[in-house]
C-alpha positions, 0 to 999 in steps of 0.5 A: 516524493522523495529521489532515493526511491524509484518515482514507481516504487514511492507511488506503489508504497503509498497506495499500499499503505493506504489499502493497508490503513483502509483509504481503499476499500474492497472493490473501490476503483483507484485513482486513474493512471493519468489523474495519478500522474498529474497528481505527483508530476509522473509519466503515466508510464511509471504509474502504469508501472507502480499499479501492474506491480501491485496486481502482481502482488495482489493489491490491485486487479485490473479491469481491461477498459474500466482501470483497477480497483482495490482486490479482496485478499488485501483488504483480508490483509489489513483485517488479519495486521489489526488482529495479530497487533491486538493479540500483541497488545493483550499481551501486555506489549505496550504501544510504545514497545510495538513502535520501537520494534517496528522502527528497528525492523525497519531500519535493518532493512534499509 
């Protein structure tokens, strides 16, 4: 973890990415909130806080007394990216070119 982002923020855009790459599958329960916050020196509080945002943003669901497991229209999500970068790539972009775009992209949003 870095300290230019919330601790809550880095921990909510790690475990996206990882829904987004497919670490996660539909309906895989997620790390507890306590074996999350062992694991990067967090208050449960602030993963607490990093999952309820990710149900808020329809990554994750929340089970009252089971945690919260990895929701459908996410992994529908990752499926639809690989499509449009296929269409992309046929046509005729190259690899090279979609990472370029993608780092400017992101460097106008910092």
């Amino acid at each position: 973890m870095n300290d230019k982002k919330p601790i809550f923020i880095q921990i909510k855009e790690m475990y996206e990415r990882l829904i987004d790459m497919g670490a996660y599958k539909e309906g895989d329960a997620m790390p507890s909130v306590r074996e999350v916050g062992l694991a990067y020196s967090a208050n449960p509080n602030t993963v607490q806080r990093a999952f309820s945002l990710m149900v808020e943003d329809g990554y994750l669901v929340s089970i009252p007394k089971k945690g919260f497991y990895v929701h459908k229209n996410k992994v529908d999500r990752y499926a639809a990216l690989k499509n449009e970068l296929k269409e992309i790539i046929n046509k005729g972009y190259s690899k090279e070119e979609i990472i370029k775009e993608l780092e400017d992209i992101d460097n106008d949003r910092n």
